[in-house]
N, C-alpha and C positions, 0 to 999 in steps of 0.2 A: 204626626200624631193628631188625634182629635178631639174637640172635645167631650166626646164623649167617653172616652178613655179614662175621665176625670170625674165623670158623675159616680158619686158613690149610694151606697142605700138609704140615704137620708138627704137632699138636696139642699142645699147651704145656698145662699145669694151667690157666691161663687160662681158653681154650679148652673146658677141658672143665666147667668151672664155668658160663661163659656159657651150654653149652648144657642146663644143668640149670635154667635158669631159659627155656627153652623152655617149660617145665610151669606153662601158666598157674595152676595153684594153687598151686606151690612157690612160685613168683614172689611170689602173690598175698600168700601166706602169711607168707614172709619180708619182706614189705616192711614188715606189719603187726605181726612182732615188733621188727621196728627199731627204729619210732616207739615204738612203748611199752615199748619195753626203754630206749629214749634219755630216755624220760618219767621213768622208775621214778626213773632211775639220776643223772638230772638234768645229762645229756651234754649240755651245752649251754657255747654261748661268748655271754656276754650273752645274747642274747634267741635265737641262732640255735642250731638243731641240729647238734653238732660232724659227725655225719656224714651225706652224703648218698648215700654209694655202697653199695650190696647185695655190694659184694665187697670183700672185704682186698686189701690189699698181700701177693701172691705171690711167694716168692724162694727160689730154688734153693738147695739145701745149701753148693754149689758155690763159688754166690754170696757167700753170710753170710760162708762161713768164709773167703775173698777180701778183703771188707769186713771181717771183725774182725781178721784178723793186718796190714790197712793202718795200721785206726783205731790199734792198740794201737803199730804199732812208733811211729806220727805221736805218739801222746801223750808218748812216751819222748823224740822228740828237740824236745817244747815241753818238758817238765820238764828237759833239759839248758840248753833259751834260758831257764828261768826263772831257774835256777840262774845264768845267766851276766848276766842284767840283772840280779840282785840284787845282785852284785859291781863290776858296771863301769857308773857314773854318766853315760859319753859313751852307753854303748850305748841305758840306760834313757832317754835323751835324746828318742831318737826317736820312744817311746811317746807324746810329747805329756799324760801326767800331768799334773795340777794339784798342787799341793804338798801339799795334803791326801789327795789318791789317794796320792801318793809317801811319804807319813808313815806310811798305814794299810798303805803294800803290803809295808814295811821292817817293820813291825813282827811279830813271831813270835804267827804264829794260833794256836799250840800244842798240833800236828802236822802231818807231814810235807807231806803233798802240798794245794796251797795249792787245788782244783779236785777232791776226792774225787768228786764226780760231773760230768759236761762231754758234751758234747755236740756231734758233726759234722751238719753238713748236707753233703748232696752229691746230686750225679745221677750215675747209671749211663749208659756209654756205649760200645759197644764192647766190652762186657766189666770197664770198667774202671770205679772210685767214682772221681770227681774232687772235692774238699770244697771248697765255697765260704766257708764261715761256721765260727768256732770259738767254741759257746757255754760259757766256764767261770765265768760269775758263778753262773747261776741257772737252768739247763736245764728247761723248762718241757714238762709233757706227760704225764708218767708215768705219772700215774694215772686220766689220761684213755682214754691205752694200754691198760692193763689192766683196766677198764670197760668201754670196749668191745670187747674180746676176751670178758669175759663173756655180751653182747647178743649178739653175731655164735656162739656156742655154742647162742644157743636157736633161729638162724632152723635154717629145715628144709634149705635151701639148703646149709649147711655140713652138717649131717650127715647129707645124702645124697653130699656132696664126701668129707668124711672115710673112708666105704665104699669109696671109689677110690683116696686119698690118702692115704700117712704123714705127716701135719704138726705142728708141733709151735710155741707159741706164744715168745715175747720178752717176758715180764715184766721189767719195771723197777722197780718201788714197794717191792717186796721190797729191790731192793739199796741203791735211794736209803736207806731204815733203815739197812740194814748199815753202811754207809759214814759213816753220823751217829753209828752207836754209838759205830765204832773210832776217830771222830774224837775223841768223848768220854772212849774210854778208860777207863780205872779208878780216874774219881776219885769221889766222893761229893754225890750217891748215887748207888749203882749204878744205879737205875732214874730217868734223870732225867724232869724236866717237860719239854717241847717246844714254843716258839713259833714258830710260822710268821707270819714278817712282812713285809709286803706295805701299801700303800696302801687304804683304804678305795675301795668302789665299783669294783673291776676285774671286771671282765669274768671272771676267772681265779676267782672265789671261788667256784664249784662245783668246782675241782680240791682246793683248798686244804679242803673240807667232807669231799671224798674221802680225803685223807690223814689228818685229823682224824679220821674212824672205823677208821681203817684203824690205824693209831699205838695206837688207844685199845683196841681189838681185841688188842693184841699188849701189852696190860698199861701202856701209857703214858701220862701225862696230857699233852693237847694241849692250847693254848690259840691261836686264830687272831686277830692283833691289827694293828693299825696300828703305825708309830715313836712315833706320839705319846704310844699307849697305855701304852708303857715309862716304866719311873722307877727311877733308879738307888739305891741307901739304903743306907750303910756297906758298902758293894762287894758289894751283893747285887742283882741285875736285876730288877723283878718287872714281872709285865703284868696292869694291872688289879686289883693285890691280890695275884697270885698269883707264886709264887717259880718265875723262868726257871731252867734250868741248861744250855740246847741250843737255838739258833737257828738253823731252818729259814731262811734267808735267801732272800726271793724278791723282794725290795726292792733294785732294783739302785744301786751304790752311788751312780753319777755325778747320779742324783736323789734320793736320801738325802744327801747335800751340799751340792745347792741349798736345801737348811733346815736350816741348822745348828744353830739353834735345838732343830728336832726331833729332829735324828740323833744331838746329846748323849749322851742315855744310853746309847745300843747302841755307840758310838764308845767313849765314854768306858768303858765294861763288857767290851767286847774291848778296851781297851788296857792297860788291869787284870788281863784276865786271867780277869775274874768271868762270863763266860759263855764257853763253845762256840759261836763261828759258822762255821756247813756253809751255802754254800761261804763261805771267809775273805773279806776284804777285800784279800787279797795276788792272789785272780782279778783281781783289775782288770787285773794287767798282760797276761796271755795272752789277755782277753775284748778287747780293744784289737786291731781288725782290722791293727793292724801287726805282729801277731802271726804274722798267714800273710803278711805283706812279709818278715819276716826269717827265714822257712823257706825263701820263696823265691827272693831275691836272692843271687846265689853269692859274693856278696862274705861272707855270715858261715856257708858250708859251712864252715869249721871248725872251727864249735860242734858238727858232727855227724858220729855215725859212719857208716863208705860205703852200709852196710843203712839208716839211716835217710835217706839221700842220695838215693837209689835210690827207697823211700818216698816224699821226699817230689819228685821229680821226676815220679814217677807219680800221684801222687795229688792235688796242690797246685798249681790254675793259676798260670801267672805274675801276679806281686803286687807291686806296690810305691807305694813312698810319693806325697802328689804332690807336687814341688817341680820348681823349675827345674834343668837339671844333664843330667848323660849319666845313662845306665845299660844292661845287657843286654838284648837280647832275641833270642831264638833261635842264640845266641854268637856276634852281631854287636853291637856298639857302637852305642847310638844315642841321640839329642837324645830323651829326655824328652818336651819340652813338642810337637815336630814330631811325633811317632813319636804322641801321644796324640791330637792335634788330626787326624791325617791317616785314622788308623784306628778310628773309633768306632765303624763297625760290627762289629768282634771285642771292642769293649771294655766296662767298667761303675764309675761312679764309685762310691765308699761315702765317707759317713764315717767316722772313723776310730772312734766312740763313739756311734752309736745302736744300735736295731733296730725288731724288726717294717717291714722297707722302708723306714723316715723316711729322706729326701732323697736313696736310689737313685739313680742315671740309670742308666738300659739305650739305650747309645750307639743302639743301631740301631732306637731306639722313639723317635728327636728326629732332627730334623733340625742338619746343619753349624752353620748358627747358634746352637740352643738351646747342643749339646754345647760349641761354644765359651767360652760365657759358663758354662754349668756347671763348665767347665774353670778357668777364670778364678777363680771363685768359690773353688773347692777348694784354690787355691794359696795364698789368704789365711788358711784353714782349714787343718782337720788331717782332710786323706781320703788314700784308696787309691784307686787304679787297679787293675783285675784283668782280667784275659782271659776274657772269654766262653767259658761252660761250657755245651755243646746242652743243653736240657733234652728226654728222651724221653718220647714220649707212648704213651699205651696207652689201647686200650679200658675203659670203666666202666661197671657199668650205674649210671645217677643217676634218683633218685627227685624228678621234677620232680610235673605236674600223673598222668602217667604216668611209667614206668620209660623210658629212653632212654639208648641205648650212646653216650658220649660218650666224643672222643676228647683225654685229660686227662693235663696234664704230671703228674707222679710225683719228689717226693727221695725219698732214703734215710739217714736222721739217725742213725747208731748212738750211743746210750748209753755212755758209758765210767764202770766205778765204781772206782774207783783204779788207772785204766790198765787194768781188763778192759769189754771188747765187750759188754755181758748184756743189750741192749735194742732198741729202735728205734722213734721216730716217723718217721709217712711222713703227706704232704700232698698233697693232692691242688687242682689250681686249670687253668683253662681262661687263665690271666694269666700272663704271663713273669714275673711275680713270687710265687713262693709262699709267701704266710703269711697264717695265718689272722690275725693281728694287726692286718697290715695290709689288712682284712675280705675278703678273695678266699683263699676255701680251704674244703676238707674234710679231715677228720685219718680215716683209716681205719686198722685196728686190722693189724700185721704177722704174717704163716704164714711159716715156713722149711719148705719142701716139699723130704723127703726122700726119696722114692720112689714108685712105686705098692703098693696097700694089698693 
């Protein structure tokens, strides 16, 4: 197929890139600085190449700044529900914590904002971001992002696009530092040590290799280690020998708990005091998808003010807990368990504490039966129910055995670095579920197209 298959009567930047890869040498060209620019760079997730598409994620000025004054007002009224479960013990109830999350989440990370970096998923539809997913442990991606925005600068593709277009890129690695710095503050020593800590053998350790030059570039010493690797000694952290003062946390905590054993020292070192962790242990409670239940169930609008109401009415499908009992939906009353069991195809189970997709349903990819007994299942658990959010598709050109325009759902994940917008991964997947995690995906690098050039 080609692209001109995809031009439609009004030409979008899209559009006009597709048909710049008309030029079978530009095409050619560009496809061959991908691969070897993904090579150099070591764009890879485990064994697969993070990206397969010859084109970014395209998004109007328009767009972004739509999507950032949402994301930012949404993170303002989770920091007012944070502030409110950490006071009222019924509310915290509903987060389903284990007593050990509930101990670390109470306890003072020491500074302000418990998520300095965090992260929305969502799809565009209409015009409008709808947000599915609120990631505030450990937002993963950044500097994947901005790696390949460097690769996508060398195909010829982009800069013969750039001669037509004002565009302008979405770093994020930059701010995820910022935000580590001021978590750390001013205490001694000014320039600290940096572990990034994670599990041995993930898939993710070419990002974490990325941030480790990138940290060490900008005068810092990094050290990339497992929990095990930690050893605590007269209230000093060290990994491997070396003295921590700032933990990149990418070890989420609800499996940092299943070994307690091994989580000792980091636990025991943030409760002391004797390290900085970015992001704290107190994300547990917002990364907990009951997080977007109590944005959205209007029994607790009035932890929010009317603008972030408004927010989140716009932007936040309806969400709620699963149990037996009534609750709203569309400002009619209704049976819960009837209302869920009747409607699965608008609907999608989660649990309440995974990721990367683990034990999703997508109601209208099962049949009455399955959804039943997943139904079932979830009530003895701790899941959400949420409302089905379109996901839009758009052309891509994808570099299979040949190049091939495919037509490929698309999120839009903005960045937040202390409540400000400054980022964004986007995913690309032909599956109703999109995460590279859960192995169906491409991560392409995002352009905010701001006019013609």
């Amino acid at each position: 197929m080609t692209a001109r298959a995809h031009v439609r009567s009004r030409r979008t930047p899209a559009d006009e890139y597709h048909s710049l890869l008309e030029d079978v040498d530009v095409a050619a060209a560009s496809a061959t600085a991908l691969a070897a620019g993904q090579r150099e760079r070591r764009l890879v997730f485990g064994e697969r190449p993070l990206c397969v598409s010859l084109r970014p994620n395209l998004v109007s000025k328009g767009t972004w700044e739509s999507v950032r004054r949402g994301t930012e007002t949404l993170y303002g009224a989770l920091s007012r529900l944070e502030r409110t479960l950490l006071q009222e013990e019924d509310l915290r109830r509903e987060l389903d914590l284990d007593p050990e999350e509930e101990r670390l989440a109470l306890a003072d990370p020491g500074f302000d904002a418990s998520s300095p970096s965090a992260r929305f998923d969502g799809f565009i539809g209409d015009g409008v971001i709808r947000f599915v997913e609120y990631n505030a442990e450990s937002p993963a991606g950044m500097a994947y992002n901005d790696e390949l925005v460097a690769v996508f600068e060398s195909l010829p593709v982009m800069a013969a696009f750039r001669r037509r277009w004002r565009i302008r890129t979405l770093p994020a690695r930059r701010h995820q530092l910022a935000v580590m710095l001021r978590a750390y503050g001013k205490r001694v020593p000014a320039r600290p040590c940096i572990a990034i800590v994670d599990w041995r053998g993930l898939p993710t350790l070419t990002e974490f290799e990325m941030f480790q030059r990138y940290f060490e570039e900008q005068g810092l010493a990094c050290v990339i280690c497992a929990p095990e690797d930690l050893e605590l000694r007269r209230d000093r952290l060290y990994a491997r020998g070396e003295r921590v003062h700032l933990v990149y946390r990418r070890v989420l905590t609800s499996e940092l708990l299943a070994r307690r054993d091994v989580a000792k020292p980091l636990v025991d070192a943030y409760l002391k005091g004797a390290v900085i962790v970015v992001n704290s242990f107190r994300a547990k409670i917002l990364h907990k998808k009951m997080s977007l239940a109590l944005l959205s169930d209007d029994r607790y609008a009035r932890l929010y003010t009317p603008v972030q109401r408004v927010a989140i009415a716009r932007h936040i499908p309806w969400t709620r807990k699963v149990r037996e009992g009534h609750t709203t939906y569309g400002g009619r009353v209704v049976d819960l368990t009837e209302f869920v069991l009747k409607e699965r195809a608008r609907l999608v189970l989660k649990p309440n504490d995974e990721y990367g997709g683990k034990g999703v349903v997508l109601g209208w990819t099962v049949d009455a039966r399955e959804w039943e007994q997943a139904f079932l299942a979830a009530l003895t658990s701790s899941y959400v129910v949420q409302e089905r959010v379109e996901i839009p598709r758009e052309p891509f050109p994808v570099l299979l055995e040949n190049m091939h325009f495919l037509d490929l759902g698309a999120d839009l994940d903005p960045y937040l670095f202390w409540g400000k917008a400054q980022g964004n991964l986007c995913r690309l997947s032909s599956s109703a579920l999109l995460n590279v995690t859960a192995g169906a995906g491409s991560v392409v690098p995002t352009y905010v197209v701001e006019g013609r050039a």
